[in-house]
DRENDO-1510 file (C-alpha; in Angstrom, 1 decimal, always signed):
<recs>
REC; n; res; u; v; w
REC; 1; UNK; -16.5; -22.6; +2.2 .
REC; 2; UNK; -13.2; -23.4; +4.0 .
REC; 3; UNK; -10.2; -21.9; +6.2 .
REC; 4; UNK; -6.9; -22.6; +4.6 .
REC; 5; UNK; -3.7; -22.3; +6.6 .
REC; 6; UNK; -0.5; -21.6; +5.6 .
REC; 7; UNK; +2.9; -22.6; +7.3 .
REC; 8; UNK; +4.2; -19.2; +6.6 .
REC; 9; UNK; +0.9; -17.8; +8.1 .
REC; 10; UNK; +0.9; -13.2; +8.3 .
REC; 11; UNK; +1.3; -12.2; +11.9 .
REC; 12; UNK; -2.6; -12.1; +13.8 .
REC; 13; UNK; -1.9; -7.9; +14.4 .
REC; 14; UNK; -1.4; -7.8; +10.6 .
REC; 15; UNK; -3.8; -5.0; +8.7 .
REC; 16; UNK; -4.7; -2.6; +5.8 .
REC; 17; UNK; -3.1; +0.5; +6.2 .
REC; 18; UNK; -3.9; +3.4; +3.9 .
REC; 19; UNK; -4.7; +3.6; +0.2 .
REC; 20; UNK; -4.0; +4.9; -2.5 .
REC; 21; UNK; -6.5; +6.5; -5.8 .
REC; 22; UNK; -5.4; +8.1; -9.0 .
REC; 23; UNK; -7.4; +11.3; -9.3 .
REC; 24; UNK; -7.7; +13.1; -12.3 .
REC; 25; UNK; -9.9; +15.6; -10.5 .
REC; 26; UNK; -8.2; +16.4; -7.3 .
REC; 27; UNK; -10.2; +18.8; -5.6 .
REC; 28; UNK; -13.3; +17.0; -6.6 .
REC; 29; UNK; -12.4; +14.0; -5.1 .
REC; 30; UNK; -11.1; +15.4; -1.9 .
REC; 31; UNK; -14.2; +17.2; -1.4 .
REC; 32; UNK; -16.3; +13.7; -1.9 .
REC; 33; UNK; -14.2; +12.0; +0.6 .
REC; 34; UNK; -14.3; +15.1; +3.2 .
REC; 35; UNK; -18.6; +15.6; +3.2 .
REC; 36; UNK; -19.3; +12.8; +2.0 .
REC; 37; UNK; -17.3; +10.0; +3.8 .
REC; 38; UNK; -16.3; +11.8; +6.6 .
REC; 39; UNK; -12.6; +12.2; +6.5 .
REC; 40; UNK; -10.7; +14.9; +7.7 .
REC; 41; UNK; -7.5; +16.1; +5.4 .
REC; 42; UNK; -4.8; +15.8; +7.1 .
REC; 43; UNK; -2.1; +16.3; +4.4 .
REC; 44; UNK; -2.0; +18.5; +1.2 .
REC; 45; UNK; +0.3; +19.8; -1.9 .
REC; 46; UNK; -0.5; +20.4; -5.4 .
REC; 47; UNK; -0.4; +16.7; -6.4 .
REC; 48; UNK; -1.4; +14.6; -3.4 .
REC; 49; UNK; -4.2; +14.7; -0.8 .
REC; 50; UNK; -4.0; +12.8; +2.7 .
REC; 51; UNK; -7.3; +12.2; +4.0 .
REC; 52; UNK; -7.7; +10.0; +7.2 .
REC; 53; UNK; -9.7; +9.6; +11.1 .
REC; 54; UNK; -8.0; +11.3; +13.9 .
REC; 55; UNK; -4.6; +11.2; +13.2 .
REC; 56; UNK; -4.3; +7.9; +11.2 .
REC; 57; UNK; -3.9; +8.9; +7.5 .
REC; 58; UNK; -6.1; +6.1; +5.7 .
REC; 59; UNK; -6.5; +7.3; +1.6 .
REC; 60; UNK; -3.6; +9.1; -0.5 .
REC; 61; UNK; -5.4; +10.9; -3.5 .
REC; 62; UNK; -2.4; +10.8; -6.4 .
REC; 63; UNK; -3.5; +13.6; -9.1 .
REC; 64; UNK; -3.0; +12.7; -12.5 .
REC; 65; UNK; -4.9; +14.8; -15.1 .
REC; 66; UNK; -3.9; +11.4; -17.9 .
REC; 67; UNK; -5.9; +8.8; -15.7 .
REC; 68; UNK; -8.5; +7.3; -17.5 .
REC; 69; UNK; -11.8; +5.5; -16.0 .
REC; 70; UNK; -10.9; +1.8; -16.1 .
REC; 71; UNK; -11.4; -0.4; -18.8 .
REC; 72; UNK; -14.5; -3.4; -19.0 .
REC; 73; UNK; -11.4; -6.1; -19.6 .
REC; 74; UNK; -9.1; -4.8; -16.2 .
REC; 75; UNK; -8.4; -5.9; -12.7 .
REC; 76; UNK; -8.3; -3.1; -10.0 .
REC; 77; UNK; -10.2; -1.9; -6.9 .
REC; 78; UNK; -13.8; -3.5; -6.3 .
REC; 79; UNK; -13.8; -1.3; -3.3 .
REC; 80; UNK; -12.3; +0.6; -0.5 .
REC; 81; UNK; -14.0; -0.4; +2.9 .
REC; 82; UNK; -14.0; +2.4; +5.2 .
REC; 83; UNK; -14.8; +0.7; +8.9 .
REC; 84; UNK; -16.4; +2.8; +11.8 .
REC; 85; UNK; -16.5; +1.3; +15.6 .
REC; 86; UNK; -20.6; +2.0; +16.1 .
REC; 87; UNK; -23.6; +1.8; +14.7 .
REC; 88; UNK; -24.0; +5.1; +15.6 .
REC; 89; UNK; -21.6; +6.2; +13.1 .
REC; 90; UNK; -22.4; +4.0; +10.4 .
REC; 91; UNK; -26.1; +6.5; +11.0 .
REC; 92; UNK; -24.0; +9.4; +10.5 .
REC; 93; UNK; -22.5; +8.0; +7.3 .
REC; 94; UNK; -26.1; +7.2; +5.6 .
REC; 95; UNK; -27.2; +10.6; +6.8 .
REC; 96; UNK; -24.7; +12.3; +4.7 .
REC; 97; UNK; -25.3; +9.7; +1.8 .
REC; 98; UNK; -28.9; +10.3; +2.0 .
REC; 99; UNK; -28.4; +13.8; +1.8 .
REC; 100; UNK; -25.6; +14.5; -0.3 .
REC; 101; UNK; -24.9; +11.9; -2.6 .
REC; 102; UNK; -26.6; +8.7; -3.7 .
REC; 103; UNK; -26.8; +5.1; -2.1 .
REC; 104; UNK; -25.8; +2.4; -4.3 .
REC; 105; UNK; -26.7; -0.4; -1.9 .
REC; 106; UNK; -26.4; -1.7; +1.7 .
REC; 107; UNK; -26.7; -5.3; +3.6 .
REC; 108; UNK; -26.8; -7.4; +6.6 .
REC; 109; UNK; -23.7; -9.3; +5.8 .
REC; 110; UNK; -24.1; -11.4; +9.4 .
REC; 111; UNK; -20.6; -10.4; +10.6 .
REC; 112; UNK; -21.3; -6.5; +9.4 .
REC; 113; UNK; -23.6; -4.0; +8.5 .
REC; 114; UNK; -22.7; -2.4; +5.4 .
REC; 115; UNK; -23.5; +0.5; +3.0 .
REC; 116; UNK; -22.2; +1.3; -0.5 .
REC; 117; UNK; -21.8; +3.8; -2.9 .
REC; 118; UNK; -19.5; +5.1; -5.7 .
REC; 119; UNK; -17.2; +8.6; -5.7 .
REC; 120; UNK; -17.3; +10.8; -8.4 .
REC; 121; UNK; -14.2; +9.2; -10.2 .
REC; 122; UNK; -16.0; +5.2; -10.4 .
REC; 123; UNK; -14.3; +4.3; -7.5 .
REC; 124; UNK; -16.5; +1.8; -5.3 .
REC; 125; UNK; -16.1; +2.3; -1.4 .
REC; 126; UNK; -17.7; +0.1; +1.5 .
REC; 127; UNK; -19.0; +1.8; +4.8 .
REC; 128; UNK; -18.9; -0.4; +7.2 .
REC; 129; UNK; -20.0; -1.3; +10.9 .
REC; 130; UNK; -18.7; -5.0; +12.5 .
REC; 131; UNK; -21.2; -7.2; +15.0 .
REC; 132; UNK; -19.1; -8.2; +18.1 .
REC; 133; UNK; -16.7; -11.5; +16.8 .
REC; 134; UNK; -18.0; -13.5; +18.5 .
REC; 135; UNK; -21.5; -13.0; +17.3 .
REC; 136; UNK; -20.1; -14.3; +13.6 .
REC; 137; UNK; -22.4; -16.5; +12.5 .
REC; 138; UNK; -19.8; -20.2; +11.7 .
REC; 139; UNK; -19.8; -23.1; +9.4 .
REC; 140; UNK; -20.4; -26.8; +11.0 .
REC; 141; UNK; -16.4; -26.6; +10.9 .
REC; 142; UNK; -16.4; -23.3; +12.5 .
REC; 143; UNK; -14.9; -20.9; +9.8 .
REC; 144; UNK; -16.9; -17.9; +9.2 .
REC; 145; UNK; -19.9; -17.8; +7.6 .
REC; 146; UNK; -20.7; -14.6; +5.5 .
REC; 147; UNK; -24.3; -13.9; +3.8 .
REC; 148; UNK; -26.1; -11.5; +2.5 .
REC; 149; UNK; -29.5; -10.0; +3.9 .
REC; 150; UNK; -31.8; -7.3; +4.1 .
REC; 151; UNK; -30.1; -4.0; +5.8 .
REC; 152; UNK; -33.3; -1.7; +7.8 .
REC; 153; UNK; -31.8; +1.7; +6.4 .
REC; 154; UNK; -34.3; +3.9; +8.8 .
REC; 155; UNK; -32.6; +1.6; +11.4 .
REC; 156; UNK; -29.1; +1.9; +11.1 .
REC; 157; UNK; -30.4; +6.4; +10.5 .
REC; 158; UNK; -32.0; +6.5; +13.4 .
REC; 159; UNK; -29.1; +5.3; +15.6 .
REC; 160; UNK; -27.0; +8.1; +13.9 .
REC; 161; UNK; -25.0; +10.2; +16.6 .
REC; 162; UNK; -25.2; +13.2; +15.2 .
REC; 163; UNK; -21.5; +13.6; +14.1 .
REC; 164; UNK; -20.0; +15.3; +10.8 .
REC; 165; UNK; -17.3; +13.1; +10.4 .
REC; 166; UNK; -16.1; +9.5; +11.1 .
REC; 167; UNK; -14.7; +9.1; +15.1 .
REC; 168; UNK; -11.0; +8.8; +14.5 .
REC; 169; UNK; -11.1; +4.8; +15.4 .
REC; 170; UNK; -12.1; +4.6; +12.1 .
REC; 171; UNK; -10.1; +2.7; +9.5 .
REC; 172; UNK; -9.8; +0.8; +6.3 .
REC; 173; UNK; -11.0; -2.4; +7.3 .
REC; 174; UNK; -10.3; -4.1; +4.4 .
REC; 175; UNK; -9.8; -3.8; +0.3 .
REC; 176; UNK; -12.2; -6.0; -2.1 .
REC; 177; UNK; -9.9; -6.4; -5.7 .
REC; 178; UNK; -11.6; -7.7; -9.5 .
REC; 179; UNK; -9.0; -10.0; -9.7 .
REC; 180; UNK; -8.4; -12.1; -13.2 .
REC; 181; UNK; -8.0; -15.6; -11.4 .
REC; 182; UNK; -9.0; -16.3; -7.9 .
REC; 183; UNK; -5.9; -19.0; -8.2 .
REC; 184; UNK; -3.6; -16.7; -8.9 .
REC; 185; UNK; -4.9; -14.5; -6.2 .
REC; 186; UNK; -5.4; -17.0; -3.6 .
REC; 187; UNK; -1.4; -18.4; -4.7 .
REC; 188; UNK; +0.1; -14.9; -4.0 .
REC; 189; UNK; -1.6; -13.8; -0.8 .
REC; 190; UNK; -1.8; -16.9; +0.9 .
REC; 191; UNK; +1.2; -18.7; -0.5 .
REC; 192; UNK; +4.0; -16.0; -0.8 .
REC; 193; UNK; +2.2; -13.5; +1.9 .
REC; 194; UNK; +0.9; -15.5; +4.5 .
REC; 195; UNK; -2.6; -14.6; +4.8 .
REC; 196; UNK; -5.2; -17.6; +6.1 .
REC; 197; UNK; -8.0; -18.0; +3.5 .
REC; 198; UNK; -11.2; -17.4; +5.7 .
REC; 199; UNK; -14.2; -17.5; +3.1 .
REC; 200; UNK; -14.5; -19.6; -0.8 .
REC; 201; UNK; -17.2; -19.1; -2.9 .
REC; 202; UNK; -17.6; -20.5; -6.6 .
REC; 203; UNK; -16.7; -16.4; -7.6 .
REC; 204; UNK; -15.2; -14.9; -4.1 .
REC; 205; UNK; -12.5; -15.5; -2.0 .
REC; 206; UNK; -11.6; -13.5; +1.4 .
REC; 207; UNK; -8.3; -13.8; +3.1 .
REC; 208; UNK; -8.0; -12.5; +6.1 .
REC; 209; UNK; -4.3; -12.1; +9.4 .
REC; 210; UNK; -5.8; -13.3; +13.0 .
REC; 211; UNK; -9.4; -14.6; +12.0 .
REC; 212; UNK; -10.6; -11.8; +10.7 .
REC; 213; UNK; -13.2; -12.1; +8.2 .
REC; 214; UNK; -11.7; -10.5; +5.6 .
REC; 215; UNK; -8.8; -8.2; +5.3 .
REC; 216; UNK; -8.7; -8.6; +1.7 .
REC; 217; UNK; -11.5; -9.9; -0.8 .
REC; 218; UNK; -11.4; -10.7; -4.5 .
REC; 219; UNK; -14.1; -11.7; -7.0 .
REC; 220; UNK; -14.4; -12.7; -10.7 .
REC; 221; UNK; -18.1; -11.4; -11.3 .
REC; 222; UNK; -17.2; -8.8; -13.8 .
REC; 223; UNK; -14.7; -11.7; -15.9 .
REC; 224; UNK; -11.7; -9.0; -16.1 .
REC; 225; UNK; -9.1; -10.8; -18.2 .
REC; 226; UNK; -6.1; -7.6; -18.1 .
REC; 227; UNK; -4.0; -6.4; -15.2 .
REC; 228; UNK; -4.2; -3.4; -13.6 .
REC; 229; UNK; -3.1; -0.3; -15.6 .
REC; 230; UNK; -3.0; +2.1; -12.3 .
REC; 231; UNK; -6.3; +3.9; -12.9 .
REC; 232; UNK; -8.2; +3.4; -9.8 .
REC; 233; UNK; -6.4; +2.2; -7.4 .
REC; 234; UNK; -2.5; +3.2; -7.2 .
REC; 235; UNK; -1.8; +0.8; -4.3 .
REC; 236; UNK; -2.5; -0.8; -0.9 .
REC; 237; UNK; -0.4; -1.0; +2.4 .
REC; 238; UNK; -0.2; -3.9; +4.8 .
REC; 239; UNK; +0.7; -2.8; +7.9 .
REC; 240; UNK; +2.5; -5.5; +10.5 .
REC; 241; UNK; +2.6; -5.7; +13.9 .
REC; 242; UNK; +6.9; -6.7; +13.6 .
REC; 243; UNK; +10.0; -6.4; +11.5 .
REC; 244; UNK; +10.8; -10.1; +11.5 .
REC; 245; UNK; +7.3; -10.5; +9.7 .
REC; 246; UNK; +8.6; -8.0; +6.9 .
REC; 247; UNK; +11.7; -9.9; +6.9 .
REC; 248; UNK; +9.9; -13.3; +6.7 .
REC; 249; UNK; +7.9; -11.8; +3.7 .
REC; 250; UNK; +10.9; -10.7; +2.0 .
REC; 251; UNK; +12.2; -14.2; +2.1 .
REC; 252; UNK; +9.1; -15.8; +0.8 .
REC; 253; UNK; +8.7; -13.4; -1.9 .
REC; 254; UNK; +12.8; -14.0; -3.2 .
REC; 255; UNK; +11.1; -17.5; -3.1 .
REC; 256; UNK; +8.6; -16.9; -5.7 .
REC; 257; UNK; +8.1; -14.9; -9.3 .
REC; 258; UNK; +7.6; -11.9; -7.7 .
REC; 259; UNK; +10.1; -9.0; -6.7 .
REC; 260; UNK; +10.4; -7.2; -4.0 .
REC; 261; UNK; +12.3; -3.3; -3.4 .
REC; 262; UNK; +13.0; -2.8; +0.5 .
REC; 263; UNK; +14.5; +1.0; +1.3 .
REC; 264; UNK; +14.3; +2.6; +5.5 .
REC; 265; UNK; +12.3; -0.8; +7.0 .
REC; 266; UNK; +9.6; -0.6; +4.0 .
REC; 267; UNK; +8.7; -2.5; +1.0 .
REC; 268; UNK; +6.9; -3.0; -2.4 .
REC; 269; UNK; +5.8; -5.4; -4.0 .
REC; 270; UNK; +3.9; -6.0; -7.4 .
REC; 271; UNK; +1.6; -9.0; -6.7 .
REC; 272; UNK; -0.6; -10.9; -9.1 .
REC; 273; UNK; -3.2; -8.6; -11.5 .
REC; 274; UNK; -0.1; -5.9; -12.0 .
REC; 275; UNK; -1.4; -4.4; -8.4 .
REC; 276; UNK; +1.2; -2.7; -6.3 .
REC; 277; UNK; +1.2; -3.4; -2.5 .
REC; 278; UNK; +3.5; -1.6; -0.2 .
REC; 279; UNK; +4.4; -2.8; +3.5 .
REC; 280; UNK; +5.4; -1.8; +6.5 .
REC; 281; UNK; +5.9; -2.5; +10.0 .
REC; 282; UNK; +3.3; -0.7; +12.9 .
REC; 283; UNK; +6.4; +0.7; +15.3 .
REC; 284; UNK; +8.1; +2.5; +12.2 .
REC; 285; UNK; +5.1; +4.4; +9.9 .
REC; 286; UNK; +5.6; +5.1; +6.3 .
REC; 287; UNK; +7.4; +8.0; +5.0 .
REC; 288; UNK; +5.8; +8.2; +1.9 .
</recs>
């Protein structure tokens, strides 16, 4: 394991914003993500769904009746992380899992406590509750140091608060990719975006703005040798904390193989595995 730092390093306020499914089954997936998950809709027409905590919109559901389930050979979402600020809510969460739906695993991960399952459509998700930073366990040369451990389920249940939904601090702490290289991967979000690598393993790599542990995780266990088609996941946002950070992306993107579109103080990109991230800047929220 190591932390990698790059000169052009992603502002420490940097984040995920919301994201983004295909969903050949709209209503279906709204409702999974509503009882299930605990968000609250928050936006709706005959094509799209807004789902989010509070007021924050955090997953865009896309309709399209053509999407197919990905392929064995393609890149795309690994998960979606959802993060809640207690334990207490990560209770609430299993609760509805446990009574509703099925769980597909959960661990100790020593900077969180994490449970996992799969919507109707394939589509993994992450629910997930972070220890105090500076309880993170650290490597001899103090970067992070992320494991995996038994998770007391009747534990985290019993501390459940009761609630129906997620509090509205809840957001998406960070997106886990299938990636087709972790070169390529690390090359793109580190070297052309700016983000600090914070975690290597033979088969992983997390990146991660401001020491987090990971904003944004990739893995080769599944050997996907395609890019993206869309099904899955449409796209990601990253939100910054300033414009001249967008601007400084922009620049180091014109530097690269990649393109970028910029329209009203917003931007897209399509990075490495045919993936499509959008960015924007905290003070000005997205239009779209």
């Amino acid at each position: 394991m190591d932390t990698y730092m790059n000169s052009n390093t992603i502002p420490a306020g940097t984040h995920i914003g919301r994201t983004a499914l295909q969903a050949s089954d709209l209503e279906e997936l709204t409702g999974f993500y509503r009882d299930i998950v605990g968000l609250s809709v928050q936006r709706r027409s005959n094509a799209i769904v807004v789902l989010g905590a509070g007021e924050t919109p955090l997953l865009v559901l896309e309709q399209n009746e053509d999407t197919l389930a990905r392929g064995r050979s393609e890149a795309g979402l690994y998960h979606n992380a959802f993060r809640v600020p207690s334990r207490a809510a990560l209770g609430d969460a299993l609760g509805r899992i446990r009574n509703h739906w099925r769980l597909s695993g959960a661990s100790n991960h020593g900077v969180s406590e994490a449970l996992y399952l799969t919507d109707p459509a394939g589509n993994g998700i992450e629910i997930y509750y972070d220890f105090p930073r500076e309880e993170w366990p650290r490597t001899d040369d103090g970067g992070i140091k992320m494991g995996t451990t038994y998770l007391d389920l009747d534990s985290v249940e019993a501390a459940a608060g009761g609630e129906s939904g997620v509090p509205p601090e809840t957001d998406v702490g960070h997106v886990h990719l299938e990636v087709t290289s972790l070169e390529a991967f690390r090359d793109f979000y580190v070297d052309v975006l700016g983000f600090e690598t914070q975690v290597t393993e033979p088969d992983a790599l997390f990146v991660s703005a401001g020491g987090y542990h990971h904003h944004i995780g990739a893995n080769v266990w599944h050997d996907r040798t395609s890019p993206s088609d869309g099904s899955g996941l449409a796209w990601f946002e990253i939100v910054l904390p300033e414009t001249q950070a967008l601007e400084a992306i922009q620049n180091q993107v014109a530097d690269s193989q990649f393109s970028m579109t910029a329209t009203n103080g917003e931007a897209s990109v399509i990075g490495v595995d045919g993936i499509e991230i959008r960015i924007t800047v905290e003070s000005q929220p997205s239009s779209r």
